[in-house]
Backbone bond lengths (Angstrom), bond angles and torsions (degrees), N, CA, C in turn:
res aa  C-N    CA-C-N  psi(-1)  N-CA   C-N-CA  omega(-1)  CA-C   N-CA-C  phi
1 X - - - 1.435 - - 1.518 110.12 -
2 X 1.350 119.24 -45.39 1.439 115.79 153.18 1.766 92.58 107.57
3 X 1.168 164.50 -51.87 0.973 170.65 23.47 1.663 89.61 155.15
4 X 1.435 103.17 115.10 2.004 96.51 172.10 1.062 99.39 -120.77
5 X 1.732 102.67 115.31 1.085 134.81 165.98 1.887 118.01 -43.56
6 X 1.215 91.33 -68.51 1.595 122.08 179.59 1.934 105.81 -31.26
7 X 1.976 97.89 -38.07 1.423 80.49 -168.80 1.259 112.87 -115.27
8 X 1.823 111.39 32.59 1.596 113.76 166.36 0.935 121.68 -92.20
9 X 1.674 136.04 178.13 1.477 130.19 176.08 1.484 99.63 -91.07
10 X 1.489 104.06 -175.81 1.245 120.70 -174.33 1.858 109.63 -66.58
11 X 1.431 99.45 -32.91 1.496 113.32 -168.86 1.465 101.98 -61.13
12 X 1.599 100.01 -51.56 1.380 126.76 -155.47 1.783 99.87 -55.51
13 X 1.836 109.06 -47.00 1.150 118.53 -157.06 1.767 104.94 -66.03
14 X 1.816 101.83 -61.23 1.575 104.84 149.95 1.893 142.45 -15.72
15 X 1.281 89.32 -35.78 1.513 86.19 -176.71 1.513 95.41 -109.96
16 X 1.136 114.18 -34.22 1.876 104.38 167.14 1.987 101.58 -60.71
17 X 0.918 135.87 -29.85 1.209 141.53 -153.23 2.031 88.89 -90.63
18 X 1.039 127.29 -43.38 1.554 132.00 -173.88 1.469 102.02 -83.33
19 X 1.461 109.24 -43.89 1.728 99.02 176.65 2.430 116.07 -57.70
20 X 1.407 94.68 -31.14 1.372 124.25 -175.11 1.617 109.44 -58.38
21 X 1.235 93.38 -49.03 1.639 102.59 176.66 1.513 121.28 -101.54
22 X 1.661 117.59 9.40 0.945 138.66 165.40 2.061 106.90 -78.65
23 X 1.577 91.91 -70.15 1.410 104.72 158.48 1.699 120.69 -17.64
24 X 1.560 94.12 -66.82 1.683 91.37 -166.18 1.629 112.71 -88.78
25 X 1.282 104.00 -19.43 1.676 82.83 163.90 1.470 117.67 -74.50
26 X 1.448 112.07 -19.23 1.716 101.87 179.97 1.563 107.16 -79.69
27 X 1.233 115.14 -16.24 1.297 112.90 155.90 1.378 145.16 -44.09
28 X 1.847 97.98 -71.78 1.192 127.85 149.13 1.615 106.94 -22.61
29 X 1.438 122.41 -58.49 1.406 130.55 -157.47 1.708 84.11 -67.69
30 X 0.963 122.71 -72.82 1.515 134.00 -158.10 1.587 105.85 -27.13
31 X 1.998 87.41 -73.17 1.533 96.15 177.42 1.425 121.77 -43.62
32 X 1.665 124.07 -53.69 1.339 129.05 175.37 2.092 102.88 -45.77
33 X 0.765 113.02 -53.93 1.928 119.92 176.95 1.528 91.71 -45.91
34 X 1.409 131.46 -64.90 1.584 130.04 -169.30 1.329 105.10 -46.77
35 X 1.441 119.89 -70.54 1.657 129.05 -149.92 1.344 82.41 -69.27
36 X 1.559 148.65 -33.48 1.707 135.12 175.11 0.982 97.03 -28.36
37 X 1.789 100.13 -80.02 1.148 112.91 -164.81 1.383 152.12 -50.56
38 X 1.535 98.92 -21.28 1.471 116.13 171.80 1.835 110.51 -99.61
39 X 1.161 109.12 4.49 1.989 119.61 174.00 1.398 68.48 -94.91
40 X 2.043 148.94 -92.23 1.212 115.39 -122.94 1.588 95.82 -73.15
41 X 1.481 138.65 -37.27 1.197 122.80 -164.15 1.911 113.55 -46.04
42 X 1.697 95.46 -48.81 1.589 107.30 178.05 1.569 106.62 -42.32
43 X 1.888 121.42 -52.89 1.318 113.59 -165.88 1.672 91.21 -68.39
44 X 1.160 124.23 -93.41 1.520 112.05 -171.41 1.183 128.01 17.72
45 X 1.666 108.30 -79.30 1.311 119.52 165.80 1.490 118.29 -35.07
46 X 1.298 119.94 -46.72 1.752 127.00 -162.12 1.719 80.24 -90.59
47 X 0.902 127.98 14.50 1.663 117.08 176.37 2.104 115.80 65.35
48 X 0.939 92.49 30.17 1.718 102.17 178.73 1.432 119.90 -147.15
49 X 1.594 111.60 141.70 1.324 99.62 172.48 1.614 119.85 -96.52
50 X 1.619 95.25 168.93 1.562 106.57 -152.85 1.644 90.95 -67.14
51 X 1.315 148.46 -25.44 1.362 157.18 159.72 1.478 104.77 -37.57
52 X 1.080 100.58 -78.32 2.276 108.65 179.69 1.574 97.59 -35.84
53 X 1.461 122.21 -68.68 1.120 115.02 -163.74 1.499 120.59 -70.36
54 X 1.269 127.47 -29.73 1.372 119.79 161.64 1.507 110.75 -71.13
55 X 0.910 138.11 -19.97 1.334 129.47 -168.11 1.745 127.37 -72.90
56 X 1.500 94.67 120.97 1.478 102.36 -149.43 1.710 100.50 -85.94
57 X 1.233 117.19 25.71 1.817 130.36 176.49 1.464 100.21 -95.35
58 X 1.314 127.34 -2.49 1.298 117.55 159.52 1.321 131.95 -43.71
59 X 1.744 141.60 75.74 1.523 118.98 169.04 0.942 110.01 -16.48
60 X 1.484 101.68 152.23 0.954 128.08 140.93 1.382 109.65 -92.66
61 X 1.990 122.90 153.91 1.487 150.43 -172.40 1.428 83.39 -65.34
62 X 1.366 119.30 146.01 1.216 129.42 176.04 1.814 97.43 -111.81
63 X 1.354 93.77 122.53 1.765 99.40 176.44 1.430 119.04 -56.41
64 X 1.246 116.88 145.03 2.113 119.68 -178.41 1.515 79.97 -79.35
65 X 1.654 82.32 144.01 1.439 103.56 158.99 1.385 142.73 -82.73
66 X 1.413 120.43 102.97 1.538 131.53 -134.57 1.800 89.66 -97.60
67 X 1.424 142.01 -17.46 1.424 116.24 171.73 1.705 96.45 -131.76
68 X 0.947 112.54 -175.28 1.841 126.73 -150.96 1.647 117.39 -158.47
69 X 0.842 105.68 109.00 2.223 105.16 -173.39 1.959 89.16 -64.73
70 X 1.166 119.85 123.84 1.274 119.39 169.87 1.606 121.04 -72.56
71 X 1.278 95.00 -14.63 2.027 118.58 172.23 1.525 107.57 -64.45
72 X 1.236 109.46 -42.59 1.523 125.42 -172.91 1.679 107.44 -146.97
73 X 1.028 107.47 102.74 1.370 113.89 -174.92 1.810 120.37 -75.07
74 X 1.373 103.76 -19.20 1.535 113.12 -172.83 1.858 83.00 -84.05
75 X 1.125 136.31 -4.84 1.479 114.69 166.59 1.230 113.44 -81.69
76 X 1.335 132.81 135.74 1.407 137.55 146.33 1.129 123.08 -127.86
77 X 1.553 100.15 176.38 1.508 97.90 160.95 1.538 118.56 -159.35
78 X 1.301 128.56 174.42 1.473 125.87 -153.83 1.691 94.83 -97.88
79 X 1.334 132.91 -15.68 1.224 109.53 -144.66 1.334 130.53 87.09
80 X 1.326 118.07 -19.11 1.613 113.46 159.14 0.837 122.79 -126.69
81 X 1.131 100.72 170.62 2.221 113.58 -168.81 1.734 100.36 85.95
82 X 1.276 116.47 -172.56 1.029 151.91 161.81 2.072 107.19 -31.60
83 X 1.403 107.84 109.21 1.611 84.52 -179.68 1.281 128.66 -100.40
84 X 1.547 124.75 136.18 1.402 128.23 -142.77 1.453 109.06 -67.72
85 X 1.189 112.99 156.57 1.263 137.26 -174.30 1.846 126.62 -53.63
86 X 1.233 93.26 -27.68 1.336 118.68 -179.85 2.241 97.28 -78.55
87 X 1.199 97.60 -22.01 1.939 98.22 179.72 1.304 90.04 -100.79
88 X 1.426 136.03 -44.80 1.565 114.21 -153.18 1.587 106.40 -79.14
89 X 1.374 118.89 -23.57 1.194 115.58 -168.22 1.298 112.92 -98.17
90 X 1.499 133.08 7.28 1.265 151.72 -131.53 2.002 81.89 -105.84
91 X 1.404 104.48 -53.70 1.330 108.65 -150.65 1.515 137.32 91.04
92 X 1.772 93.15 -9.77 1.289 97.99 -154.61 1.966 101.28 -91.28
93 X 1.351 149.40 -168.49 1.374 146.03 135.21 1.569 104.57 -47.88
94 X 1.513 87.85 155.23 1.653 100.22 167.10 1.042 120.49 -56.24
95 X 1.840 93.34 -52.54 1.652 104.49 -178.85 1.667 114.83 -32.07
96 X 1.130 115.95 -56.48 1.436 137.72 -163.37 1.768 100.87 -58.48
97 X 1.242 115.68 21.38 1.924 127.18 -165.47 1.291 83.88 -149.87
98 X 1.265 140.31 -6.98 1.841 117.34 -170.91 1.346 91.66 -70.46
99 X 1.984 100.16 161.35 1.546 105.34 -175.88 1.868 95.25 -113.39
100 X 1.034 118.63 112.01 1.866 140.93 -174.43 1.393 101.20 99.50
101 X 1.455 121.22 34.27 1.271 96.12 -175.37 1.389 97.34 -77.88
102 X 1.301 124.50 128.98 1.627 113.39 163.51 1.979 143.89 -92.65
């Protein structure tokens, strides 16, 4: 490109320096427009759009409920999170909540 730095002014360097970073974000923009375009072509192909697969509204699998209040049987719980009130105050082991435990 040939461009001597050395023998511009300060002004000169500045406004070459704003056109420069003008340049690469419209760049930046371009490239970001390509890789779109070639993620939706990829989903297409795989039979999905590039929307479905980013889309963070996916459930999550809800875990089976591995122990059971024998007081009230429609209570359970999975084992995770926080453990319900009906076990902590029970006194009793967990074990004593497994669901087939035999």
């Amino acid at each position: 490109m040939g461009i001597d730095l050395g023998s511009m002014t300060v002004a000169e360097l500045q406004s070459l320096r704003k056109e420069v970073d003008k340049a690469i974000e419209s760049g930046k923009e371009r490239e970001r427009d390509q890789v779109r375009r070639d993620l939706q072509q990829l989903a297409r192909e795989k039979g999905y759009s590039l929307e479905e697969l980013l889309s963070k509204s996916q459930k999550k699998s809800k875990a089976p409920p591995k122990y059971r209040n024998p007081e009230a049987p429609e209570q359970t719980w999975s084992g995770r999170g926080r453990r319900p009130k009906w076990i902590e105050q029970s006194g009793r082991d967990l074990e004593d909540f497994l669901i087939g435990k035999d």
